[in-house]
Backbone as ProteinMPNN parsed JSONL, in Angstrom:
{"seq_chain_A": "XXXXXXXXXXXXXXXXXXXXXXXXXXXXXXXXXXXXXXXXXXXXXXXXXXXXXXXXXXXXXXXXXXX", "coords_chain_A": {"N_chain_A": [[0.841, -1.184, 0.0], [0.623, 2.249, -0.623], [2.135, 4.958, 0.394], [0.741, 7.07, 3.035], [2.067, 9.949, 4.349], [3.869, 10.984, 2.626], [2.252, 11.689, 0.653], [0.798, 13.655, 1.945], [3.172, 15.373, 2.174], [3.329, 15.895, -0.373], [1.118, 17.641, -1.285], [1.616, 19.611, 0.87], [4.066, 20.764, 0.169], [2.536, 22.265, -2.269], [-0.05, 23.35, -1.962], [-1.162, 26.253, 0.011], [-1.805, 25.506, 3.216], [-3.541, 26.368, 6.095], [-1.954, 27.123, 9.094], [-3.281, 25.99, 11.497], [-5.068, 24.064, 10.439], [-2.564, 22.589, 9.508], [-1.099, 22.05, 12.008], [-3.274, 20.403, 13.454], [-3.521, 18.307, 11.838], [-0.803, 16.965, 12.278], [-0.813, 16.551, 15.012], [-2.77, 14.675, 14.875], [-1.673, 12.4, 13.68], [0.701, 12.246, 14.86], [-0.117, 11.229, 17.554], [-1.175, 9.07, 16.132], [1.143, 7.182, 15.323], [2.285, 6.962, 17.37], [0.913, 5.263, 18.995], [1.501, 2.92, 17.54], [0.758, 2.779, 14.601], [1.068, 3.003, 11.117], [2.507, 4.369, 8.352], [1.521, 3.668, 6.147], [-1.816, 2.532, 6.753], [-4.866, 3.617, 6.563], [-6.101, 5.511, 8.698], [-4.298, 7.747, 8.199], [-4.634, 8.256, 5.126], [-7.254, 9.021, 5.661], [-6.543, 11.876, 6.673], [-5.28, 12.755, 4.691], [-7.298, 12.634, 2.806], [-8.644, 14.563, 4.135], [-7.017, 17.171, 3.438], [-7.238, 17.214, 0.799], [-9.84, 17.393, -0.12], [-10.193, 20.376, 1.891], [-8.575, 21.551, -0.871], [-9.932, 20.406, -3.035], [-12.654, 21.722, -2.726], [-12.076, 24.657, -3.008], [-10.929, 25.868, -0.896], [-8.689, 25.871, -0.082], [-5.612, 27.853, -1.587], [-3.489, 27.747, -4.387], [0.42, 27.88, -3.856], [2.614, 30.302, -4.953], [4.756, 30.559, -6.967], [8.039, 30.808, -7.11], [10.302, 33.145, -8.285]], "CA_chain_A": [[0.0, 0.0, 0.0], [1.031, 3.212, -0.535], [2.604, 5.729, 2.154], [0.238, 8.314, 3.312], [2.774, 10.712, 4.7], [4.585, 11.192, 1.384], [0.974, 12.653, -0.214], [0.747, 15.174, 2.983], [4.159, 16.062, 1.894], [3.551, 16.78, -1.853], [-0.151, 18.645, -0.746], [1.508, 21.272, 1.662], [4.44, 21.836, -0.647], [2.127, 22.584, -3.324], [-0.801, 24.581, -0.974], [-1.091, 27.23, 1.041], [-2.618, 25.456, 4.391], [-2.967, 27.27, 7.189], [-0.719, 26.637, 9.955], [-4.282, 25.591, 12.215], [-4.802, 23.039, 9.591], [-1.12, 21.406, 9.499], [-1.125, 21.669, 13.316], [-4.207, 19.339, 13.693], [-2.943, 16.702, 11.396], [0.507, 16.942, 13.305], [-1.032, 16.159, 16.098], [-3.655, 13.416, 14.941], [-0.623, 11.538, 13.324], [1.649, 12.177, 16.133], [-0.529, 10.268, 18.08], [-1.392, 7.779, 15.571], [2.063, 6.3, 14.934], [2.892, 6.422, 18.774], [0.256, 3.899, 19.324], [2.179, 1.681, 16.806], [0.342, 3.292, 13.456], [1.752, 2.864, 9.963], [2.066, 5.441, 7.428], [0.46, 2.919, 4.942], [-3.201, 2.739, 7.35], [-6.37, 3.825, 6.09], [-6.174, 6.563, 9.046], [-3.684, 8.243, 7.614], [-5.145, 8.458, 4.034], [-8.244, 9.914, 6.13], [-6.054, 12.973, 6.885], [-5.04, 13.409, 3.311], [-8.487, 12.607, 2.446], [-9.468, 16.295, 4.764], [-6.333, 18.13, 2.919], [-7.339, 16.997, -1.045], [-11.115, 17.679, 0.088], [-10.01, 21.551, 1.367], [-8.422, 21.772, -2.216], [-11.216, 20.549, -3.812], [-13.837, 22.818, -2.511], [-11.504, 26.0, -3.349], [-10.415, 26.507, 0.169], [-7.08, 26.356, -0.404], [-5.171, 28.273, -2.811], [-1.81, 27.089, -4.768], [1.373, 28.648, -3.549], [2.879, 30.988, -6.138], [6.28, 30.203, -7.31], [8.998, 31.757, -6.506], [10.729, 33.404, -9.296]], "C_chain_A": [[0.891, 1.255, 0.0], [1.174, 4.224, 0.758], [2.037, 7.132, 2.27], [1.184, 9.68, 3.594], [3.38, 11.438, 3.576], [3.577, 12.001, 0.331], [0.989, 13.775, 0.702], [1.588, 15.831, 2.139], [3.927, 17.396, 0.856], [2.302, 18.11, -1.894], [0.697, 19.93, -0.494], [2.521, 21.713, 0.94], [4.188, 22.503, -1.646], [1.066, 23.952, -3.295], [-0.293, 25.514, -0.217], [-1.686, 26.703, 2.174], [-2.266, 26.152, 5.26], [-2.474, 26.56, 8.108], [-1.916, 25.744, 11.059], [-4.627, 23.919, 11.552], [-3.711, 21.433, 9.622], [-1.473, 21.058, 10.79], [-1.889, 20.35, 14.045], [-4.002, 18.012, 12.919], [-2.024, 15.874, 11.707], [0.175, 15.818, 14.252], [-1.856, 14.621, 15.946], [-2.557, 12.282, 14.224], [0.075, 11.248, 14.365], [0.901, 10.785, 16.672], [-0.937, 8.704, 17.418], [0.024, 6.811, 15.732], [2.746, 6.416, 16.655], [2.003, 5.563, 19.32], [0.696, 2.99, 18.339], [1.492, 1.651, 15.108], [1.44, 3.449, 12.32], [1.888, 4.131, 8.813], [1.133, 4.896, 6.306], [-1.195, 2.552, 5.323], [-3.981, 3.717, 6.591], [-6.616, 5.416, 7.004], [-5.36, 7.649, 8.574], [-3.906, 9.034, 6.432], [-6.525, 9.055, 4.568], [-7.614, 11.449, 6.064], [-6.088, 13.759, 5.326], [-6.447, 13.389, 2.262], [-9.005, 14.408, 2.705], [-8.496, 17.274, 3.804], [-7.167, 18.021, 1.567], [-8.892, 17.334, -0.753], [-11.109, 19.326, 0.576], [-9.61, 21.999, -0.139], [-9.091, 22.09, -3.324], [-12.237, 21.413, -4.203], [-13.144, 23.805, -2.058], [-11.685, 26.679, -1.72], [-9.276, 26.925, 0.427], [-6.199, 26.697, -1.693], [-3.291, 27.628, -3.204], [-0.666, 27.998, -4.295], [1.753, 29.346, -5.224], [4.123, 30.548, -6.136], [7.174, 31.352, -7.579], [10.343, 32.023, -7.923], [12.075, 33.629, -9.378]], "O_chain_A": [[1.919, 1.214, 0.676], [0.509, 4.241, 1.793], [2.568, 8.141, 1.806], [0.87, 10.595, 2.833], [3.353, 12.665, 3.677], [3.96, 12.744, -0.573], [1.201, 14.888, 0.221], [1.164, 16.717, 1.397], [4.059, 18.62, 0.866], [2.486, 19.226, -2.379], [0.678, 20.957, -1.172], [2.468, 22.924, 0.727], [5.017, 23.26, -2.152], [1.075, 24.987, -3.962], [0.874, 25.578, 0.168], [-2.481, 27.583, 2.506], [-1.133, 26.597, 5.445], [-2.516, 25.334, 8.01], [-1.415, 24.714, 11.509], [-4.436, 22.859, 12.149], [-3.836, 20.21, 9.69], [-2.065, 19.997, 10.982], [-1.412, 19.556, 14.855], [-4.28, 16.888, 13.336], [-2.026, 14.647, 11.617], [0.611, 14.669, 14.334], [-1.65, 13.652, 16.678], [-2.912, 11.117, 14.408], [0.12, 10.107, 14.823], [1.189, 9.63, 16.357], [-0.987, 7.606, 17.972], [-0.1, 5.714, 16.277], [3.785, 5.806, 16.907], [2.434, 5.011, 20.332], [-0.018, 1.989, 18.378], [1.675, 0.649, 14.417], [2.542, 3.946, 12.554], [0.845, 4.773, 8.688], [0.24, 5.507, 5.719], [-1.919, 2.289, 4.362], [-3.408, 4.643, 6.017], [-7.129, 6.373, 6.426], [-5.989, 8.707, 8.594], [-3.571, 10.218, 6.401], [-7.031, 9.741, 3.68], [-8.239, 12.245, 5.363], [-6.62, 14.797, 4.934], [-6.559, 14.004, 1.201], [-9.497, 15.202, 1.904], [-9.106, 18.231, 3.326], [-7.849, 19.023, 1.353], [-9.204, 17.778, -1.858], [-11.902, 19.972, -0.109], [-10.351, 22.842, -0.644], [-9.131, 23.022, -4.127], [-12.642, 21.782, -5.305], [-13.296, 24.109, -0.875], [-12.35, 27.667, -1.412], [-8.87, 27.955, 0.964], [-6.103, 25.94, -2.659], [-2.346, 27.266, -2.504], [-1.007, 29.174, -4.421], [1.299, 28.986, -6.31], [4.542, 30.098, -5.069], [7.013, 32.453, -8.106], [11.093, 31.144, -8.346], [12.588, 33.915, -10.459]]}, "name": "protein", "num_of_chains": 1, "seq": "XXXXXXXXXXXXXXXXXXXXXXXXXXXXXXXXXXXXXXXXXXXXXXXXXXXXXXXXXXXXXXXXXXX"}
């Protein structure tokens, strides 16, 4: 299965999330993989499920590139 963590990645270097946002996924991971959680779990891909779903519904805008 593929490694959730590695989609977060490519998301926030691509978005603008707000820092409230990251913080709460931080944290709900944190805790996931210190109870013995995988990056390849289903909870995981929930998270990136909530980021690609702000995206979607034009909450979050693309970073601009840096010239």
């Amino acid at each position: 299965m593929k490694d959730g963590t590695k989609r977060l990645r490519e998301l926030m270097e691509e978005y603008g999330f707000p820092l409230e946002a990251i913080e709460d996924i931080l944290y709900r991971l944190g805790w996931h993989f210190l109870s013995g959680g995988q990056s390849t779990d289903d909870y995981v891909w929930i998270q990136v499920r909530y980021f690609e779903n702000l995206v979607k519904f034009g909450k979050i805008a693309r970073k601009e590139k840096v010239k």
